[in-house]
Structure formats: structure tokens, C-alpha cells
N, C-alpha and C positions, 0 to 999 in steps of 0.2 A: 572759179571752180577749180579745185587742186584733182590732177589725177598722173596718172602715169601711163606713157603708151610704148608698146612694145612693137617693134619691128623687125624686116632683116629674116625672118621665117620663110620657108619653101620646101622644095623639093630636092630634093641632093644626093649622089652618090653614093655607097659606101666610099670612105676616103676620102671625100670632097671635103670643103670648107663652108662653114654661114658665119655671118657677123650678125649678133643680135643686139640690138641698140634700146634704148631704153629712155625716153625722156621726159621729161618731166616737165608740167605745164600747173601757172598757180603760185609755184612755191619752187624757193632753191633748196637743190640738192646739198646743197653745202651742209646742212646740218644735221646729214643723217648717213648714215650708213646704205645697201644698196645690195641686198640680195637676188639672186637667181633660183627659181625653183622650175621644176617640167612636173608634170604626170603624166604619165601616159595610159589607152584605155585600160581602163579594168583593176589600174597600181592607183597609191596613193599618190599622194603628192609629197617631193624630195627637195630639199634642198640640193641646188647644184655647187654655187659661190659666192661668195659674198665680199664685200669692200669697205674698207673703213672709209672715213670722211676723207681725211689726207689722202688716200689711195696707199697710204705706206704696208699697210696689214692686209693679206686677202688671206682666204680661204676657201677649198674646195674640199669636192667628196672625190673619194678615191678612184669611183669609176670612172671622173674623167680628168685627173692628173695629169699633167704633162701633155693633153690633149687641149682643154680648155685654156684661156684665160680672159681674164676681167679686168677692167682698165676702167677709167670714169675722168671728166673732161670738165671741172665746173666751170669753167666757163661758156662754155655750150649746154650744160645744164644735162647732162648727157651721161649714162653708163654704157658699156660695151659689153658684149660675150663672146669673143671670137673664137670658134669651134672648126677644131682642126682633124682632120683623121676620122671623120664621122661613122659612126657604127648603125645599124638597122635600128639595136636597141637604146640608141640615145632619139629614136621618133618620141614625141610628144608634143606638149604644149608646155611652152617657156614662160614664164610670168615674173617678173621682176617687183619688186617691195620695198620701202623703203620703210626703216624705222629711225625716228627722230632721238639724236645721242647728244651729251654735252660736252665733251671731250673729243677732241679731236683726232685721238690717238685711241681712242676706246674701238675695243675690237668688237666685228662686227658677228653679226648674229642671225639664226633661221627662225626667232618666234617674235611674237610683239611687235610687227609689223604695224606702219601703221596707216600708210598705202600700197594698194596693190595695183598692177595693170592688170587690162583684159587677156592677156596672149599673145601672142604668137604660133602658129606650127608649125614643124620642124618637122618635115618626114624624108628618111635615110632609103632609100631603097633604089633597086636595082631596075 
């Protein structure tokens, strides 16, 4: 069975830090790319960051720039979200997706997903 499970979610400070982990069971990651998305109640759902295959290319949303980053480990079969400087409004639920690319350099992407995880949540408060 192919899926992906998201970890690393809690409770936290404003200010604090989570690592959110992402891994992947079934199938390797190797051949896909490797996004981050949250929603929180009531919002749609957002892309956060995403990761090409090599790791060489990422990308993020602007609200959390310089706060976030996204790493991935194929050999542990594994993506990161290490979340620094946390805000009340980055609470939600994290979900990581993976969509399958042929290039290894091919940048990555927030649609055409082609596995999702169940979650994680992530609540910032005081």
C-alpha cells in the first residue's frame, strides 16, 4: 500500500520551533517532487513549500520565508519542514503530497499531486 505519513505536529509557542517530517511508505520518493500544504479552520488549503527531486530547487509562500525550510533525505525516504519563529497564524494542519516528475531537475509544483498524507497539527499559541 503507497501512502505518506506526516509527523512532528504539536503544540508550540509563538516563536518556538516544529520539524515536520514526511515519509513515505510503498514507494520511493526519489521520483517525485514533495510539497507542503496547511489549512487552517474556516481557510482553504495553501501551499506552503515544495522540493524538487534532487533537493536543488525549493520553493515557498511568502508568509513564511525565511522562517520555514524544506529539506528531503532519500535515503531515509523522508521530507522535512523545519518551522522556525512560529506565529498563532501559521496553526493549522500540514499535509505533505507528493507528485510523481521525470526529470530530476524539474521544479516543483502545488497541483497534480499524486499522494497525499493524512496530517499533522500544528497549533501556535500562548
Amino acid at each position: 500500500q503507497l501512502h505518506l505519513v506526516e509527523s512532528g505536529g504539536g503544540l508550540v509557542q509563538p516563536g518556538g520551533s516544529l520539524r515536520l517530517s514526511c515519509a513515505a511508505s510503498g514507494f520511493t520518493l526519489d521520483y517525485y517532487t514533495i510539497s507542503w500544504f496547511r489549512q487552517a479552520p474556516g481557510k482553504e488549503r495553501e501551499g506552503v513549500s515544495c522540493i524538487s527531486r534532487s533537493g536543488g530547487s525549493t520553493n515557498y509562500a511568502d508568509s513564511v520565508k525565511g522562517r520555514f525550510t524544506i529539506s528531503r533525505d532519500n535515503a531515509k525516504n523522508t521530507v522535512y519542514l523545519q518551522m522556525n519563529s512560529l506565529k498563532p497564524e501559521d496553526t493549522a494542519v500540514y499535509y505533505c503530497a507528493a507528485t510523481w516528475v521525470s526529470g530530476s531537475s524539474s521544479r516543483c509544483r502545488y497541483s497534480g499531486m499524486n499522494y497525499w498524507g493524512k496530517g499533522t497539527l500544528v497549533t501556535v499559541s500562548s
